[in-house]
C-alpha positions in Angstrom: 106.9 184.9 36.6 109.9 185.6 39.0 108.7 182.5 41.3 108.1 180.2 38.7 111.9 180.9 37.3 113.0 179.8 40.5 111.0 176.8 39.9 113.3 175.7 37.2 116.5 177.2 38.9 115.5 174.6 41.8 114.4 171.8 39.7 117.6 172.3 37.7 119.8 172.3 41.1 117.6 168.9 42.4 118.2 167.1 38.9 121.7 167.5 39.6 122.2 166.5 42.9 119.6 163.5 42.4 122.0 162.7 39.9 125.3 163.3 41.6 123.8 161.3 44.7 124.2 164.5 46.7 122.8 166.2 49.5 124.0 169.8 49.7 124.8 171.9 46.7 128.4 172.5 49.0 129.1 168.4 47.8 127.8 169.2 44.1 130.3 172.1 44.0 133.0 169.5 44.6 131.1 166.9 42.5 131.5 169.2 39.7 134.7 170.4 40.9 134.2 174.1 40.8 133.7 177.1 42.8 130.4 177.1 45.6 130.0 180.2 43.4 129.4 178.5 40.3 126.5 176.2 42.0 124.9 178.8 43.8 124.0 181.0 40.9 120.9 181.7 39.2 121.9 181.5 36.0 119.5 178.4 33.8 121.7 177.9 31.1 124.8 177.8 33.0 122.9 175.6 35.4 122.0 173.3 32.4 124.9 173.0 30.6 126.4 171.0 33.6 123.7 168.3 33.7 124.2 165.0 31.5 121.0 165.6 30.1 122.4 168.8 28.0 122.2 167.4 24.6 118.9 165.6 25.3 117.3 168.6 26.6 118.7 170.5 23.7 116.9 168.1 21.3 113.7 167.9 23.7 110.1 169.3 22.4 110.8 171.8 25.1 114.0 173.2 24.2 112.2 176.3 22.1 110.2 177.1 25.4 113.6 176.9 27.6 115.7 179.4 25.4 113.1 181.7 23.9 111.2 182.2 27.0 112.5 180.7 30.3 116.0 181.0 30.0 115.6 185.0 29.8 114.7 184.9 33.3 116.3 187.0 36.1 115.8 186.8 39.8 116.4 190.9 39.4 112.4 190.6 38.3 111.7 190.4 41.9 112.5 194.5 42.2 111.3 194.9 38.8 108.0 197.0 38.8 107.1 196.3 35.4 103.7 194.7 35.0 104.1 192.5 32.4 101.3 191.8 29.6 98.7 189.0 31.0 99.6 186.6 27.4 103.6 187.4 28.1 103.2 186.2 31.5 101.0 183.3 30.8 103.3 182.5 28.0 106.0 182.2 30.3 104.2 180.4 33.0 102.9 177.6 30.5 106.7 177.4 29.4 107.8 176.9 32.7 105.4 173.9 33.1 106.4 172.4 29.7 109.8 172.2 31.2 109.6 171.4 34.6 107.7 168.2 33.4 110.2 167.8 31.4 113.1 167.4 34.2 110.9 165.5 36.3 110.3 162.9 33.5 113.3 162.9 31.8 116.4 162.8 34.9 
C-alpha cells in the first residue's frame, strides 16, 4: 500500500510535467509559480488540484476510488507497523490501478 501511493504521487507529478513540457519538478515549481516546497510534497489532492484535469477527474468513474481510498494515503505508512486487513489492502491496491489508468489515459 505505501509503494503503490507513491505510484500515484509520481504519476500525478509526471502528468504535470508532461503537461507543463518540463523536465525537472524545480521548472514545474516555477511553471506553477510556487514554492519547490509546494511540488515536492506528498500530498494527492494538493497534487491534483493543480492539474487541468481537476474537474474531469472529479467527474471521472474513478473519482470515488481517489477520495475514499487513495487520497487517505501517507508516506508516514512506511514506519507504520500496522498490518493492514488483506480486503483493506487489496481494496486499496485495485483503487490505485483504477486510477493510475486513469492518468495514463486521460492526460
Amino acid at each position: 500500500m505505501y509503494l503503490a501511493g507513491y505510484a500515484i504521487e509520481c504519476k500525478l507529478k509526471a502528468v504535470a510535467m508532461e503537461i507543463h513540457r518540463c523536465r525537472t519538478l524545480a521548472e514545474l515549481a516555477k511553471k506553477w509559480d510556487v514554492d519547490e516546497r509546494n511540488v515536492y510534497t506528498h500530498g494527492l489532492v494538493a497534487l491534483a488540484m493543480r492539474l487541468p484535469l481537476w474537474a474531469n477527474f472529479q467527474k471521472s468513474p474513478v473519482w470515488l476510488d481517489f477520495v475514499g481510498q487513495v487520497s487517505l494515503w501517507r508516506p508516514s505508512w512506511r514506519y507504520d507497523p500496522q498490518d493492514w486487513a488483506n480486503a483493506r489492502g487489496l481494496a486499496f491496491l485495485r483503487a490505485v490501478r483504477r486510477i493510475y489508468s486513469w492518468l495514463e489515459h486521460n492526460s
